[in-house]
N, C-alpha and C positions, 0 to 999 in steps of 0.2 A: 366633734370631728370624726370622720371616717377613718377607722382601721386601714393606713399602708399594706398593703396586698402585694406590692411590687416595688421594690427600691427606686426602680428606675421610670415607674409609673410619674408622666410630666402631673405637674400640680392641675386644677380641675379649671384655672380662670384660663391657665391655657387652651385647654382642651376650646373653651366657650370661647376665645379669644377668635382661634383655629377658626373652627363653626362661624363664628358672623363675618370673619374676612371672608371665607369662602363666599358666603350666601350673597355679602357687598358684591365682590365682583363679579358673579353671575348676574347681579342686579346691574349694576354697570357698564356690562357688555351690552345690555339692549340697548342703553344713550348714549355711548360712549362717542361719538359722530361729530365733536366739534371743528370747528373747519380750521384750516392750516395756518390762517392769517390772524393774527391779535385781535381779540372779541372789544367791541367799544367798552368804555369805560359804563359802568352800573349806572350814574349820574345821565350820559347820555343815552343809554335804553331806556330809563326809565319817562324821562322826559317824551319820547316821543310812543312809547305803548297808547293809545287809544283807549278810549273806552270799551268794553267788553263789545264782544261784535261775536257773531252768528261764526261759531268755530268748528263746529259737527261736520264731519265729512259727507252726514247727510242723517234725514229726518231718523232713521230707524239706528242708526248709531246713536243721538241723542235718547233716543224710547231707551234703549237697550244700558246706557247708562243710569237713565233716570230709576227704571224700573227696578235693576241691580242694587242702586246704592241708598236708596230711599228708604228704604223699611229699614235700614243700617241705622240713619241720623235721626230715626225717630223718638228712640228712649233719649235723645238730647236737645233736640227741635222738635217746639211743639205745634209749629206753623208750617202746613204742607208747602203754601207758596215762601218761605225762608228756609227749608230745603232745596227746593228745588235750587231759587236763585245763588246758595251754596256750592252746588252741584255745579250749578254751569259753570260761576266761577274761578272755582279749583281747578275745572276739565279745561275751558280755554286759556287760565295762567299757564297750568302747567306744560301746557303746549303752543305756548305762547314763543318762545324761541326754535324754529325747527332743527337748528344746529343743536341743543341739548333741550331734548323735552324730558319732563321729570314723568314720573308716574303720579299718575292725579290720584288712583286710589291713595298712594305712602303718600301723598301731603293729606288726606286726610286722616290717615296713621296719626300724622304727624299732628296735628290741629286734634286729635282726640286725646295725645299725649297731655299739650301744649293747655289746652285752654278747654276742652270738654265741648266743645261749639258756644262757648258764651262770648260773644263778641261785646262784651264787657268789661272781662274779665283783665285781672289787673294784678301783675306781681309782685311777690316782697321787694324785687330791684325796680320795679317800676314798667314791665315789659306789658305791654297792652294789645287785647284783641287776640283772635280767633288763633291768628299765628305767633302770637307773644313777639311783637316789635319790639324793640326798646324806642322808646320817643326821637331819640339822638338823631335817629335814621332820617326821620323825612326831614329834618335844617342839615342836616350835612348832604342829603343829596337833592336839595330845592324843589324840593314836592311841600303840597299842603300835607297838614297833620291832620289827615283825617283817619288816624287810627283803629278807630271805634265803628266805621262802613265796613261792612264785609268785602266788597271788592275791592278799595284799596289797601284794607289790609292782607289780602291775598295775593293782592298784584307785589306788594312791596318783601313779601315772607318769600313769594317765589322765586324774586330775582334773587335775594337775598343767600337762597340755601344755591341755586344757583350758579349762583358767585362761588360761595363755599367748595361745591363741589367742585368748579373749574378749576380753583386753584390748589385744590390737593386730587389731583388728576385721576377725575373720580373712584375715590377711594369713599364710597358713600359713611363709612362710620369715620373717617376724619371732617368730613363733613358735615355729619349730625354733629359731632362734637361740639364742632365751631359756633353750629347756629344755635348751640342749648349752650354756650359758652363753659363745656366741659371740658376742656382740653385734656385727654389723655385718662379720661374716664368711660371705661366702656357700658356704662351702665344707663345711660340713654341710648345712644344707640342702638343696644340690642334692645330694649323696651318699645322703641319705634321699630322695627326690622320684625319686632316679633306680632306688634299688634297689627301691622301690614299685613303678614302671612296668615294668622288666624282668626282676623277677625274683620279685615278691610280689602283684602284682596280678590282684584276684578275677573 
């Protein structure tokens, strides 16, 4: 332990605590835009989301992402076309609702925390895929279980932290909590908040 310096010096997890609520609600303020009226229910967005569809506000915004984030997903994708198809479908989930669009870079934070891009990958509680579903998700809101696709495992992770955020009014580390099932643990969050800022951010 570190020599007290100052009796009155707060202990250091606050200080860290301090530091990531700050940085959340700066992160916050840029989606904070949901509309005034009750958001439908998860079950029914999901139901009617589409298939991935041409989401770029145009050709040189997609170059500009692809080109950015590509050489990022390569120490973990070894396939240029399963990057790419990655990429696109992080950037159009995540902006997939224009009432609260997430940052596509932080779900890929998030997905490098989560699963490393193994959309395989499968944990000690059973959570599957790219964005560590838990299985439960797709029978409780009447989607197929196809956990193990990269788009709908991205479509279903995004409503999902989505959700999270709406209802702890974006407070994004009550939010990460939720969807890493830490309640009241700030030690994912700031671990996604951090590899956002230093190593995934657009």
């Amino acid at each position: 332990m570190r020599r007290r310096e100052r009796a009155s010096a707060p202990p250091a997890w606050v200080v860290a605590y301090a530091a990531l609520f700050a940085f959340a609600l700066a992160l916050a303020a840029g989606t904070a835009r949901a509309a005034a009226r009750r958001d439908p229910p998860l079950t029914i967005l999901l139901r009617r989301i589409a298939d991935v569809h041409e989401c770029y506000a145009d050709q040189f915004a997609a170059e500009v992402w692809h080109q950015s984030m590509e050489p990022r997903l390569r120490p973990y994708v070894h396939s240029y076309a399963q990057r790419i198809k990655i990429l696109d479908d992080v950037y159009c989930e995540a902006k997939r609702d224009p009432r609260l669009p997430l940052p596509p870079d932080l779900v890929l934070a998030l997905i490098a925390v989560e699963s490393r891009f193994d959309r395989f990958a499968v944990s000690q509680v059973g959570a599957v895929g790219l964005m560590q579903v838990m299985p439960f998700w797709p029978k409780r809101l009447g989607v197929p279980n196809r956990l193990v696709r990269v788009d709908a495992n991205i479509r279903i992770g995004c409503e999902i932290l989505r959700r999270y955020l709406r209802e702890e009014h974006h407070d994004w580390i009550r939010a990460l909590e939720r969807y890493n099932g830490s309640d009241g643990h700030i030690g994912y969050p700031a671990l996604v908040l951090s590899r956002w800022q230093h190593q995934w951010h657009f």
